[in-house]
C-alpha positions as a LaTeX table, in Angstrom:
\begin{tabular}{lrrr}
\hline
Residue & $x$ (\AA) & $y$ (\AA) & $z$ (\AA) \\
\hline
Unk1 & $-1.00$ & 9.22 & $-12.06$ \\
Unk2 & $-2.47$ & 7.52 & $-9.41$ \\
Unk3 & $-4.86$ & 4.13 & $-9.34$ \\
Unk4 & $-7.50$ & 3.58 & $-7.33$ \\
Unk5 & $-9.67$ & 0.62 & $-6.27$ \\
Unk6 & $-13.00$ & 0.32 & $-6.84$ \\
Unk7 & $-15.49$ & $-2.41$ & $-6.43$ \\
Unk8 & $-18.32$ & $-2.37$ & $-8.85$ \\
Unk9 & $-21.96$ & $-2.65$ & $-7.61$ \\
Unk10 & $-22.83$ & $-3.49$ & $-11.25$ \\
Unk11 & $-21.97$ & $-4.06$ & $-14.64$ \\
Unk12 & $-19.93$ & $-1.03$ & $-16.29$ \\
Unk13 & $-18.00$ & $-1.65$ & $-19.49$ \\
Unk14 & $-17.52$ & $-5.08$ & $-20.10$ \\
Unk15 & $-16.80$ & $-5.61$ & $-16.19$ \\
Unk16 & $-19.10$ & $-7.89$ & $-13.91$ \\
Unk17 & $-20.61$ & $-6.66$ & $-10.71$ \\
Unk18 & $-18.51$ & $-7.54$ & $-7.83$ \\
Unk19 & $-15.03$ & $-7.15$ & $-9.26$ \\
Unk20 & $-12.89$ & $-4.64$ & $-8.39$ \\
Unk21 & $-11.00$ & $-2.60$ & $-10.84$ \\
Unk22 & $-8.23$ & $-0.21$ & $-10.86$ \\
Unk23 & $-8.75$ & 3.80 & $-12.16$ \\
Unk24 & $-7.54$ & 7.07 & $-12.12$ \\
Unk25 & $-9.29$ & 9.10 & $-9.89$ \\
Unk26 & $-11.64$ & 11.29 & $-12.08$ \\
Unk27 & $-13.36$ & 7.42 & $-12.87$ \\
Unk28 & $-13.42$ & 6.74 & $-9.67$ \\
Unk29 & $-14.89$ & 9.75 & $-8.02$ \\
Unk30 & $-17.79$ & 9.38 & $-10.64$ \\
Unk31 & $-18.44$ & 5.73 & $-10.24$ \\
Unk32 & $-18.71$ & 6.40 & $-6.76$ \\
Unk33 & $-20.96$ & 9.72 & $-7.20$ \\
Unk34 & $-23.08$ & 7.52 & $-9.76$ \\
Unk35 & $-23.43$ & 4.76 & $-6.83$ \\
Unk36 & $-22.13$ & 2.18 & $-9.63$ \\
Unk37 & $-19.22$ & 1.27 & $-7.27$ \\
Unk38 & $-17.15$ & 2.25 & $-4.07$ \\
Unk39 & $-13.76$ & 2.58 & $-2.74$ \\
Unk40 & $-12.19$ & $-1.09$ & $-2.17$ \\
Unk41 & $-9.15$ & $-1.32$ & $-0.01$ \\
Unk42 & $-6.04$ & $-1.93$ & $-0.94$ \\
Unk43 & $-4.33$ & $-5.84$ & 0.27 \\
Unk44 & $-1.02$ & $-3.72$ & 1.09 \\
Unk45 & $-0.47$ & $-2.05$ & 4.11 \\
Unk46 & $-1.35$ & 1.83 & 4.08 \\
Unk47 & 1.56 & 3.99 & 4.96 \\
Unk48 & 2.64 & 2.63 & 8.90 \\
Unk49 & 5.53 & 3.12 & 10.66 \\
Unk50 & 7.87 & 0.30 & 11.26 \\
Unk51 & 9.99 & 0.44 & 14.54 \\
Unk52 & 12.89 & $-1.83$ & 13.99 \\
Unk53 & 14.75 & $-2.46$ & 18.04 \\
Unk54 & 18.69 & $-3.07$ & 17.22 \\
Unk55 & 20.13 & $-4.52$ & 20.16 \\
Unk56 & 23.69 & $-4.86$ & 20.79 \\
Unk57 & 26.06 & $-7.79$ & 20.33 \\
Unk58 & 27.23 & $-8.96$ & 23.74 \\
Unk59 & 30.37 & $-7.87$ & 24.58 \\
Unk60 & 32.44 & $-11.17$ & 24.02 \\
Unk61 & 30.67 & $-11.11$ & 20.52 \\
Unk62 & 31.79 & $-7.77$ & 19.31 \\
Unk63 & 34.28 & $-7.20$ & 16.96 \\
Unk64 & 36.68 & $-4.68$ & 17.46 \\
Unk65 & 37.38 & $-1.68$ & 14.59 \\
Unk66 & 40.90 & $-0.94$ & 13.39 \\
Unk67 & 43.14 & 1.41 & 15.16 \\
Unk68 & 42.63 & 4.91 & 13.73 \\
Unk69 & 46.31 & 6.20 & 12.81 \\
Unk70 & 47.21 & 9.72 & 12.33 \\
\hline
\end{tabular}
């Protein structure tokens, strides 16, 4: 199952307005629908691509593979 972030507008269940709390998402659609919290992001990154640029080892730098016998 999934978590989801939520920051609380109020108190609800022992925690304190302001904090954010982690829930499935049936919770978390209905403290949303209920206006007791919202959606918080999350600190991680959401899903980017990372383009990594491998450049080549000048030529006096290369090593050289072994001989392929038959």
């Amino acid at each position: 199952m999934s978590q989801y972030l939520v920051k609380l507008f109020s108190d609800w269940r022992g925690y304190r307005c302001g904090e954010v709390i982690s829930v499935n998402k049936i919770v978390a659609e209905a403290l949303t629908e209920q206006l007791i919290g919202e959606y918080a992001k999350s600190k991680k990154p959401e899903e980017k691509e990372f383009k990594k640029e491998i450049k080549s080892a000048p030529k006096d730098k290369q090593v050289k593979g072994a001989p392929v016998t038959k």
